[in-house]
Structure formats: structure tokens, C-alpha cells
Backbone as CSV, one residue per row, in Angstrom:
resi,resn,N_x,N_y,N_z,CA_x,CA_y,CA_z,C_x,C_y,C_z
1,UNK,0.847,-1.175,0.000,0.000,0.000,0.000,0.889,1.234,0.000
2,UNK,0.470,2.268,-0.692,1.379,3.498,-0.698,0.020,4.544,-0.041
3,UNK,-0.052,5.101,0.603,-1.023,6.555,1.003,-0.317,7.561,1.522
4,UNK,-0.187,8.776,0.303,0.912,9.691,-0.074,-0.385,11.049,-0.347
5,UNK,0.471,11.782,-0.681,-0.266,12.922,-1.685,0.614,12.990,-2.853
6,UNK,-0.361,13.634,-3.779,0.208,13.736,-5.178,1.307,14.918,-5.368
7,UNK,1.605,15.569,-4.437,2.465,16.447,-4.409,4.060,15.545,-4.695
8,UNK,3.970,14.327,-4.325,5.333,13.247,-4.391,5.225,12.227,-5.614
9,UNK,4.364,12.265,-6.588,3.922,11.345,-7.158,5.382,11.040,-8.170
10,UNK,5.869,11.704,-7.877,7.021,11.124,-8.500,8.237,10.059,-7.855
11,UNK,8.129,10.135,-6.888,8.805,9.331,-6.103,8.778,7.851,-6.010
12,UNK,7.179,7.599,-6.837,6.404,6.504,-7.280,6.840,5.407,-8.747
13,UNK,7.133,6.644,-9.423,7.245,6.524,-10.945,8.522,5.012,-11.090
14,UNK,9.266,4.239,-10.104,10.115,3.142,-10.240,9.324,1.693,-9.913
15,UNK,7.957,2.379,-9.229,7.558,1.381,-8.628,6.781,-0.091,-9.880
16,UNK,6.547,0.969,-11.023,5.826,-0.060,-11.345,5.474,1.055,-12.783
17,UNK,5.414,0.619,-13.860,5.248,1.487,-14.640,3.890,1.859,-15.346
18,UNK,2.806,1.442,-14.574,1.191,1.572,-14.765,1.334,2.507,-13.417
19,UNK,1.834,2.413,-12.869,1.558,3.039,-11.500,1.875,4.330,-11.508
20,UNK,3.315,4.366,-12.308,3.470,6.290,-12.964,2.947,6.558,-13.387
21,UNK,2.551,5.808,-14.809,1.509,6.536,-15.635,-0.052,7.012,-14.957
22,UNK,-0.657,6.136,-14.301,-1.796,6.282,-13.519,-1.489,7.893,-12.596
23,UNK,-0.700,7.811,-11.521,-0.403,8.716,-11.057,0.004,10.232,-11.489
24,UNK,0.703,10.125,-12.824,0.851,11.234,-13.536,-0.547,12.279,-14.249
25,UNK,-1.015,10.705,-14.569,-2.443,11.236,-15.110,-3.194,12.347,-13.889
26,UNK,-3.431,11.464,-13.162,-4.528,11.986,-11.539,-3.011,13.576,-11.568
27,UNK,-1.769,13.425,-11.723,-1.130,15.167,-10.922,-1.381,16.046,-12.029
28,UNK,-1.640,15.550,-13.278,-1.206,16.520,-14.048,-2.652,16.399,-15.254
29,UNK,-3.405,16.281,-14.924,-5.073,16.142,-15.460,-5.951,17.409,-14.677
30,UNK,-6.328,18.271,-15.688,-7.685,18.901,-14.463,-8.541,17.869,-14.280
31,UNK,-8.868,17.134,-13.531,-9.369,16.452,-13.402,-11.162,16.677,-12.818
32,UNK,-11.320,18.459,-12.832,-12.848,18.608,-12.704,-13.067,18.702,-14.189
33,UNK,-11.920,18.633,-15.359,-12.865,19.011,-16.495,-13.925,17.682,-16.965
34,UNK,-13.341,16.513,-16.168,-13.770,15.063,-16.506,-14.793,14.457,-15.692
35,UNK,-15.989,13.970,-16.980,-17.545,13.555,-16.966,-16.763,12.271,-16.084
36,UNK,-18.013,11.516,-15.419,-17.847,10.431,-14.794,-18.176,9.936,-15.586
37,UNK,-17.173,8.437,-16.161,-17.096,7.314,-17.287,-15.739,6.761,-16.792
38,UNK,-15.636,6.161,-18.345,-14.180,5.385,-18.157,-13.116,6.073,-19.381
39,UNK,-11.984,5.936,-18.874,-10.986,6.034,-19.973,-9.501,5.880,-19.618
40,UNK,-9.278,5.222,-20.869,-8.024,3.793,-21.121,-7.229,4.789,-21.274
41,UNK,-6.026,4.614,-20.302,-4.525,5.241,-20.661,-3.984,3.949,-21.531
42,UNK,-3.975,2.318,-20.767,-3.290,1.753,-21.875,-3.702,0.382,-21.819
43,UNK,-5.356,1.041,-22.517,-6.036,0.113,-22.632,-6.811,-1.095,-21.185
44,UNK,-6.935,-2.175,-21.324,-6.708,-2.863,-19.609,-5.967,-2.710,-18.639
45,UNK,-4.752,-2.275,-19.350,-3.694,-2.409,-18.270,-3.709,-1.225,-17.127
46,UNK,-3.958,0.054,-18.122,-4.311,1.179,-17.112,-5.653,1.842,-17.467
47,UNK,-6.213,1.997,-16.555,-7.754,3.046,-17.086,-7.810,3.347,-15.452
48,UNK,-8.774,4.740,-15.974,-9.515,5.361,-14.768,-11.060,5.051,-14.715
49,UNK,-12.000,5.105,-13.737,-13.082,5.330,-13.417,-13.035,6.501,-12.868
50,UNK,-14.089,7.294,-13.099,-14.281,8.429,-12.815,-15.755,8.637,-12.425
51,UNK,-16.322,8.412,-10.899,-17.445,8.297,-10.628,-17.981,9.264,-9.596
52,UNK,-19.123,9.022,-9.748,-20.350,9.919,-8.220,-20.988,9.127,-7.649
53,UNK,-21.323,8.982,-6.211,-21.862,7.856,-5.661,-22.308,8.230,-3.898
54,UNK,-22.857,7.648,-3.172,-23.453,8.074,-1.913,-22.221,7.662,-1.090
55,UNK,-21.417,7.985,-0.251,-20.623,7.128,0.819,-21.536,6.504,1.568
56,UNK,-20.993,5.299,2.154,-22.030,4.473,3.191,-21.356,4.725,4.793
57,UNK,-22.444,4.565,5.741,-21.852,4.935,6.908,-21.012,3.782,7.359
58,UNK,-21.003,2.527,6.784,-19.372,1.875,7.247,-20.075,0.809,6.117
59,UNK,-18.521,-0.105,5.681,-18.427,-1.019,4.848,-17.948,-2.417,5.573
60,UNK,-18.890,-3.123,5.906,-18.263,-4.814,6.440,-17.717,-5.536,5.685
61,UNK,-17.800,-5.300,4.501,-17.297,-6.315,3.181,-16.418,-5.944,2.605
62,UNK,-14.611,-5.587,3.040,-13.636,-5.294,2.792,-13.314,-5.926,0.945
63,UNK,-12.646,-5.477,0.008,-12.566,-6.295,-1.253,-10.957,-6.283,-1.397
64,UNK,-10.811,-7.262,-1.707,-9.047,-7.658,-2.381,-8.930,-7.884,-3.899
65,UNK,-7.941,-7.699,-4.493,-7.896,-7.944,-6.040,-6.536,-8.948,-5.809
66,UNK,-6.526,-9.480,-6.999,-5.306,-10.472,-7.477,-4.660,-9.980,-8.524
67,UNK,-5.447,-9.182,-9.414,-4.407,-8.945,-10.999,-4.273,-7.274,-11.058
68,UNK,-5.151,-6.275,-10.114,-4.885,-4.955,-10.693,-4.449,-4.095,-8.933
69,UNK,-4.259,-3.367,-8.735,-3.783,-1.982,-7.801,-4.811,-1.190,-8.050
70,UNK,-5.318,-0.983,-7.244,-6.311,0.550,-7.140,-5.739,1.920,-6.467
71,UNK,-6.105,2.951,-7.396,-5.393,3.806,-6.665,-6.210,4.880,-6.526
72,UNK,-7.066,4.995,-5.522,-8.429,6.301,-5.081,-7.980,7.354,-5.218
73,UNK,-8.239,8.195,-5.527,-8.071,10.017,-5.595,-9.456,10.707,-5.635
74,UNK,-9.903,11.432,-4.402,-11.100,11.967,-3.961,-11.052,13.300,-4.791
75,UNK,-12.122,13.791,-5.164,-12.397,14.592,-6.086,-13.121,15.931,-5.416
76,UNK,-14.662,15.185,-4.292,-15.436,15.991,-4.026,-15.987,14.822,-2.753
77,UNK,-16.549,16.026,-1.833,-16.576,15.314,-0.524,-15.883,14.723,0.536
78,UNK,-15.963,13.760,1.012,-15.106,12.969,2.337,-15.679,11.321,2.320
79,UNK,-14.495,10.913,2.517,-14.198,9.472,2.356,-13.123,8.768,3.127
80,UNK,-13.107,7.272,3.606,-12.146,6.933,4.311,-12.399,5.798,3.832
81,UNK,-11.152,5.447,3.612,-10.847,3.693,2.875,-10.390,2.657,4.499
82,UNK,-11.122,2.141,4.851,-10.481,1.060,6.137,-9.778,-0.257,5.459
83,UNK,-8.430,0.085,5.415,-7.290,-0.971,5.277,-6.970,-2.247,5.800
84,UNK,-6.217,-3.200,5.451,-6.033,-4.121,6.541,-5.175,-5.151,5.350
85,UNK,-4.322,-6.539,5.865,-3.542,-7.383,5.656,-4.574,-7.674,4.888
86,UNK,-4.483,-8.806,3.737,-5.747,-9.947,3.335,-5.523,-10.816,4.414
87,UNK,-4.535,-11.448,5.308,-4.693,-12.584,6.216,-5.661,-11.617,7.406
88,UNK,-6.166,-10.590,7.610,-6.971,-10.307,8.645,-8.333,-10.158,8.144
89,UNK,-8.364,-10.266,6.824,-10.060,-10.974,6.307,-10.552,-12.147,7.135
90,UNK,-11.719,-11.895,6.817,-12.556,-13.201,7.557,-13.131,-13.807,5.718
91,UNK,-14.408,-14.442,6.557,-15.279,-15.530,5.251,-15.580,-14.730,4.117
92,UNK,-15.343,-15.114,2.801,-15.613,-14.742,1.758,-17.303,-14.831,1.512
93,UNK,-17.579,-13.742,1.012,-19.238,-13.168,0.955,-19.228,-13.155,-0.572
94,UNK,-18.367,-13.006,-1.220,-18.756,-12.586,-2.793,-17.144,-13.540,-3.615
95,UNK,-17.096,-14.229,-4.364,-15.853,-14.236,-4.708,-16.214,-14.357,-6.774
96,UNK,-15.647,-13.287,-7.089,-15.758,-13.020,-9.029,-13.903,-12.786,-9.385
97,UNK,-13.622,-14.003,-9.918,-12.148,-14.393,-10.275,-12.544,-13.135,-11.457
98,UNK,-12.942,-13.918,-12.535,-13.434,-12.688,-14.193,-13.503,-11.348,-13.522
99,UNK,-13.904,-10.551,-12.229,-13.797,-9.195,-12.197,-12.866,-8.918,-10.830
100,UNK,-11.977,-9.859,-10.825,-10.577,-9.360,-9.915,-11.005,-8.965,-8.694
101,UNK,-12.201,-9.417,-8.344,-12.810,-8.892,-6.522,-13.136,-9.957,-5.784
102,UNK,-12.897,-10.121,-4.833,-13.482,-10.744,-3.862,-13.469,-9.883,-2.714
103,UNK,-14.919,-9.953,-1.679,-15.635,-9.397,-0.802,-15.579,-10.718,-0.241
104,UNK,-14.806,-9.620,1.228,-14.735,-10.377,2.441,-14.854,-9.725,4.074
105,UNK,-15.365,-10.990,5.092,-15.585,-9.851,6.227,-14.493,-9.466,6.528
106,UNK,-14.803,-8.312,7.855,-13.409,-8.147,8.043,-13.581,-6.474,8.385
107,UNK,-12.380,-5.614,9.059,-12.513,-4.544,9.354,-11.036,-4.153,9.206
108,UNK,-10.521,-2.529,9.343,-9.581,-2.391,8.833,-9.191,-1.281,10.033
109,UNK,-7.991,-0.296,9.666,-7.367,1.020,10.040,-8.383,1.851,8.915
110,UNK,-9.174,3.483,9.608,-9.388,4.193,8.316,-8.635,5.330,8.342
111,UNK,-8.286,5.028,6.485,-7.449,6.444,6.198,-8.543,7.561,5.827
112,UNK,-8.054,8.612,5.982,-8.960,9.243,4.893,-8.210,9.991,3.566
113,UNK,-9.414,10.098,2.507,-8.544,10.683,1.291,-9.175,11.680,1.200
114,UNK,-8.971,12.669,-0.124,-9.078,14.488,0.289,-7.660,14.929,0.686
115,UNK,-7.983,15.978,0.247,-6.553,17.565,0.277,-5.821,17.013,-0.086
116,UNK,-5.813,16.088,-1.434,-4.560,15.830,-2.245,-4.151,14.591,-2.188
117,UNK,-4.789,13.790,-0.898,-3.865,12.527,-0.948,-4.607,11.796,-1.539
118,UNK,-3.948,10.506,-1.924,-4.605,9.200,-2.691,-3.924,7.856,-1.959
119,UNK,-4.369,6.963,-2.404,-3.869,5.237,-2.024,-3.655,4.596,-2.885
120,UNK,-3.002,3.929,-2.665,-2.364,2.832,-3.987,-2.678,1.442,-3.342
121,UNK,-3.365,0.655,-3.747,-3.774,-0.572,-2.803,-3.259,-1.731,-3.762
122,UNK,-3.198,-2.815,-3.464,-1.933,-3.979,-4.118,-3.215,-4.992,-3.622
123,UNK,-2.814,-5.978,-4.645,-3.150,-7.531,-4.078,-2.663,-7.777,-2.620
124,UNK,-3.019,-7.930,-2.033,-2.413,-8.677,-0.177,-3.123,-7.108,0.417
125,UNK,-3.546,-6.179,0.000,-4.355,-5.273,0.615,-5.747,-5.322,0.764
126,UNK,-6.077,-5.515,1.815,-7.646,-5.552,2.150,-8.079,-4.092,2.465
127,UNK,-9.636,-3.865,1.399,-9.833,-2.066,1.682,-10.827,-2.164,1.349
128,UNK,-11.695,-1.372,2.152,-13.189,-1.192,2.223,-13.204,0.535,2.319
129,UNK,-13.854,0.328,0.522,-13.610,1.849,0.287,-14.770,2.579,0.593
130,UNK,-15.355,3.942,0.224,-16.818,4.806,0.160,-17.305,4.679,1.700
131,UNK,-16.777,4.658,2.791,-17.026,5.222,3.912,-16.730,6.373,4.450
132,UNK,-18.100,7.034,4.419,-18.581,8.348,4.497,-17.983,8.808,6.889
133,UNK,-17.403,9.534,6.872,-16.649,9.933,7.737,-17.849,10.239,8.998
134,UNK,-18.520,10.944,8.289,-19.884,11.578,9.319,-21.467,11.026,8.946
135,UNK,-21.361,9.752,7.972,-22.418,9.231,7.374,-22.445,9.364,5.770
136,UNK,-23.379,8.820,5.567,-23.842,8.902,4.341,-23.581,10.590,3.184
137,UNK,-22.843,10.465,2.372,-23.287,11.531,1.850,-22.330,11.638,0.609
138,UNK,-23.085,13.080,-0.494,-22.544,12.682,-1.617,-20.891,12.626,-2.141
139,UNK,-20.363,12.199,-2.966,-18.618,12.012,-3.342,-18.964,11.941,-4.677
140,UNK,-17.224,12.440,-4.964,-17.130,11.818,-6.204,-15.695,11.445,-6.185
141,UNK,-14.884,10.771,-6.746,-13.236,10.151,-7.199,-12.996,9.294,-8.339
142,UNK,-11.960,9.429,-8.807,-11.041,8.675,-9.579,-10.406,7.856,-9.156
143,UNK,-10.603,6.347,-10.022,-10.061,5.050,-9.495,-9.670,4.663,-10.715
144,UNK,-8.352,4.360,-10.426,-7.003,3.873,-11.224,-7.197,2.527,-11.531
145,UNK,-7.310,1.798,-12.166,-6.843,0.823,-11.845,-5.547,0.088,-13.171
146,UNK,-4.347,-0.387,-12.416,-3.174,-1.298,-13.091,-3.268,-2.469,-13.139
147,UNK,-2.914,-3.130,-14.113,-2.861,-4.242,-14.138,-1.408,-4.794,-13.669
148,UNK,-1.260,-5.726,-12.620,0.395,-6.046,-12.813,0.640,-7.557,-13.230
């Protein structure tokens, strides 16, 4: 897991080379000029989501990936991603190999994102994202995702 601000995003750029590009995009994108959709930096390997959505007042169903890195960047509103090992998951509630998620119980540390910072979350990272700080309420962010 990396949870930085984009003010360093360069410091990143060895780690992985979807991971610069992703990151470069989110420092150096206005990123209010952009509709919520999708779009391919390189193709599967890197694309953004760019969405609006309700935060929930907490998330029990932490999700892990196997093939891509997510990397959140809050746009509008307040949000806190609750982190954790994958060995501190509990029972699998959802498991979709074809869409790289599995939902599992489980609870985490919460970060929060806003004023610049973002997360970089890896396979072996458990994160239960769209938890709304003071409840429910509206957001919007950009989600990276790499393929490695």
C-alpha cells in the first residue's frame, strides 16, 4: 500500500510502470474538467473510473484484487478507505475471479482521502472503500486501476 499525496507522485514513478503513468495522469489532469465514465490510458492495463456515488456509513465487506492496484483520488466530498492485511479478512461473501474482486468480512485502520492525498492498494491489501466519515453523503473520485 502506498497513502501519499500527489504532491510526491514522482517518487512513485520506479515502482511499477502503470503506476506512474496512472499517477501522472490523476497530478497533471484537471481532473474537474472530466464527466464520470471510463478512460483507457493503456487500454486494460491502465484506465480510470471516474465516478459519483453516496458514501455508506461503514463497509463490512472489505474487497481484495489479485491482478490490478487501485489507486483512489477523492475529487469531491469525504471518504475513508479502512485498510487491513488480506490474512486479517474473515469468510468470503462474494468471490468473481473474471472481475478481480473478492468481498470479504473483516474490518480495517481508516485512512482518509481528500486535500490531495490518494492510495495505492496492491493484491495482499484488504480495503473497504466509500465510507462516508460523518455518514452517508454525496462524493465523487477517480479510481485507477493497473494491471500487474
Amino acid at each position: 500500500m502506498i497513502y501519499d499525496t500527489l504532491n510526491h507522485w514522482k517518487q512513485y514513478e520506479h515502482v511499477h510502470p502503470g503506476i506512474a503513468a496512472g499517477l501522472k495522469f490523476l497530478a497533471e489532469t484537471d481532473l474537474t474538467t472530466l464527466a464520470d465514465g471510463h478512460y483507457e490510458l493503456d487500454g486494460d492495463r491502465v484506465f480510470v473510473n471516474v465516478m459519483s456515488y453516496e458514501t455508506k456509513a461503514e463497509n463490512p465487506t472489505p474487497e481484495r484484487h489479485e491482478k490490478y492496484v487501485d489507486i483512489f483520488y477523492l475529487l469531491e466530498g469525504e471518504e475513508e478507505v479502512a485498510v487491513c492485511p488480506i490474512e486479517e479478512l474473515g469468510e468470503t461473501v462474494l468471490a468473481n475471479p473474471d472481475g478481480d474482486i473478492w468481498l470479504q468480512k473483516g474490518e480495517g485502520v481508516h485512512l482518509p482521502l481528500g486535500n490531495g492525498r490518494f492510495i495505492a492498494l496492491f493484491p495482499g491489501d484488504g480495503h473497504a472503500p466509500s465510507i462516508g466519515p460523518h455518514g452517508p453523503a454525496p462524493a465523487r473520485k477517480c479510481v485507477v486501476k493497473v494491471r500487474l
